[in-house]
N, C-alpha and C positions, 0 to 999 in steps of 0.2 A: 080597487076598493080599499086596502091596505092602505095606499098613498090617501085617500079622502080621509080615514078614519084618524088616520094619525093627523093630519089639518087641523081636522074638530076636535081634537084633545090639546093641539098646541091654543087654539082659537080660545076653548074653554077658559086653561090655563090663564092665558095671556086676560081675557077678563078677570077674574078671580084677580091677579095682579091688580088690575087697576082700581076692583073694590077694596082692594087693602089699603093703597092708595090713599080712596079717599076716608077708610077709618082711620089713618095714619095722621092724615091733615087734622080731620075735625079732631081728633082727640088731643092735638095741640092749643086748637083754637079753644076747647073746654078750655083748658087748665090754664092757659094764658087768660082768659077772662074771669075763672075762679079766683085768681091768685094775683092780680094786677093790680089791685090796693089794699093787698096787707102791706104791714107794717115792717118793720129791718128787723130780720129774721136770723135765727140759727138753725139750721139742719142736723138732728139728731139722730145717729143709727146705731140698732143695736140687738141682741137677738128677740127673735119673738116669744122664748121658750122658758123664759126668767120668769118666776110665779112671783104674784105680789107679795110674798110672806120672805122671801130672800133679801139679803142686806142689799143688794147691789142693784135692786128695783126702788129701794126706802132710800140710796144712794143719789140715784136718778133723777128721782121726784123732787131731792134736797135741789142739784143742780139744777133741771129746770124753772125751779120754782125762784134760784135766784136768778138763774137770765132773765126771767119774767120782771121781776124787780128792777132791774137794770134798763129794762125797756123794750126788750127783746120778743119778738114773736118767736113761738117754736115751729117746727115741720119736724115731722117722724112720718114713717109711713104707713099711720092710721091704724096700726094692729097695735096685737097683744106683747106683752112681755114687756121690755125695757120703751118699746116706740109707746104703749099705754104709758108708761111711768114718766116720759118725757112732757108728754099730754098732759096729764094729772097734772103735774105738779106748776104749768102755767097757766092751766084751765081753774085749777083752784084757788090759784091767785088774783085772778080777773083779767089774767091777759088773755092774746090772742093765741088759738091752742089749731094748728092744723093738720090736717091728715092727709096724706098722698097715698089711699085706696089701690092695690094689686090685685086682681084680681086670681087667685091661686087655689089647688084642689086642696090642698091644707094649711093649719096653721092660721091663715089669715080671716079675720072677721075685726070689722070696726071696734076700735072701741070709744066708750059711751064721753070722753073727756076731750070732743073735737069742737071749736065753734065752727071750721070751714073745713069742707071734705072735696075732694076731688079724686075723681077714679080713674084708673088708667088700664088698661090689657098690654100695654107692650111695656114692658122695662127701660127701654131707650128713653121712652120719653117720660116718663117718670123722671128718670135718674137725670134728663134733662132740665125742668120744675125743681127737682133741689138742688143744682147748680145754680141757676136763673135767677133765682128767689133766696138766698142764700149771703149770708157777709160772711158768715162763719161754719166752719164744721165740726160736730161732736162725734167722734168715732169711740163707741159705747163695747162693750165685749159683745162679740154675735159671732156668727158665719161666714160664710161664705156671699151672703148678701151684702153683711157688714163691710167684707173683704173688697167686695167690687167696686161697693160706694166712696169706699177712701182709695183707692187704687186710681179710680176715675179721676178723682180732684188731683191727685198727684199729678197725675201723667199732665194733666191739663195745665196744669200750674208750670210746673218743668218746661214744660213743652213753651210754652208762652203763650198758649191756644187764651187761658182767660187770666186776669188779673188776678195777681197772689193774694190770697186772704188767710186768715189763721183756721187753722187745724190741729185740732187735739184729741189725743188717743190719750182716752177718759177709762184708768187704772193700768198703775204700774206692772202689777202681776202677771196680767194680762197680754199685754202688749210687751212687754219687756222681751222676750225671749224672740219676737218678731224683729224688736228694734236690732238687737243683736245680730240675729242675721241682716240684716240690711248690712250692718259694718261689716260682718264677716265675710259676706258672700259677694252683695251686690257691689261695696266700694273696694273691698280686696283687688276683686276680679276687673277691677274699671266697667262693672255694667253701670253702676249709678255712680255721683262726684260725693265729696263728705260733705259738699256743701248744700246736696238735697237734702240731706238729715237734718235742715235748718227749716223746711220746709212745714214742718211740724213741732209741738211737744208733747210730751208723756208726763202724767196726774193723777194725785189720787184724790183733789183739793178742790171741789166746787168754787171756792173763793177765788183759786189760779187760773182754773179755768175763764171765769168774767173777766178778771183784771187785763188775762192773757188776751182777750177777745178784744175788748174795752181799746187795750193800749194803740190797735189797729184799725179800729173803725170809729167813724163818728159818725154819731149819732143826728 
């Protein structure tokens, strides 16, 4: 009896497995057909916690709104705080403004400065869609989220997995004490070469930012 019981819980199991599966698929094939003719885009991450009344969301809006100029679609990941302020500021301009929807128990709720939205429940393939769909990256001050999303692009870049593109860690203050240990720790120690450190730059310059993008892709 023992031996049956346990069967029907591996059996169970093992289906559950394969409805994942197939929410796994389909939630790729959403976002690949949500997101398969926008325009040459930049990926913007940053925390969700930044109130619109803070310099550094009036910051944000400054720089999206000149990518937008430029030519640039944005993607943030459809929330509040600096991803709204990324949105704003190319949704107000008349570009293309997109959101890549998480679904999460806080923090996250749309905000209103999206022309295209796409929702996702697993992070993998989110973080996938702003790789994909991507020329450029803006690593914005945030978390831990922030932390994953330019961590991703690195390793991938480094690694050779996909084509180098430009990356920028958007305020010096910020980032700075990061960049630092990277020299001190990671090139000291031969975990990383100094020549990944070339793999990005650090800004406090909306205008650098473009140029910086600009100099690497065409349009």
């Amino acid at each position: 009896m023992k031996r049956r019981s346990k069967q029907y819980l591996i059996d169970d199991l093992s289906i559950q497995e394969s409805w994942r599966l197939f929410k796994i698929m389909s939630e790729i094939v959403d976002g690949f057909e949500n997101l398969s003719e926008i325009g040459p885009a930049v990926s913007m991450f940053g925390s969700a916690r930044v109130k619109p009344d803070e310099p550094l969301y009036a910051s944000t809006v400054e720089l999206s709104k000149k990518l937008s100029q430029a030519g640039f679609s944005v993607i943030t990941g459809g929330g509040p705080g600096l991803m709204e302020a990324g949105n704003k500021g190319a949704f107000e301009n008349g570009g293309e403004s997109i959101g890549l929807h998480i679904h999460l128990p806080m923090e996250q709720h749309n905000n209103p400065y999206l022309n295209i939205r796409s929702d996702f429940r697993y992070f993998f393939i989110r973080k996938l869609m702003f790789i994909k769909y991507a020329l450029a990256y803006v690593a914005l001050p945030g978390g831990f989220g922030t932390l994953d999303e330019l961590a991703e692009a690195l390793v991938l870049i480094q690694t050779h997995r996909i084509k180098p593109f430009p990356i920028v860690l958007f305020g010096t203050q910020f980032w700075g004490g990061l960049v630092d240990w990277f020299k001190e720790q990671l090139v000291v120690n031969h975990f990383a070469e100094s020549t990944d450190l070339d793999l990005f730059i650090v800004t406090d310059d909306p205008d650098e930012v473009v140029s910086h993008i600009q100099k690497h892709v065409i349009l």
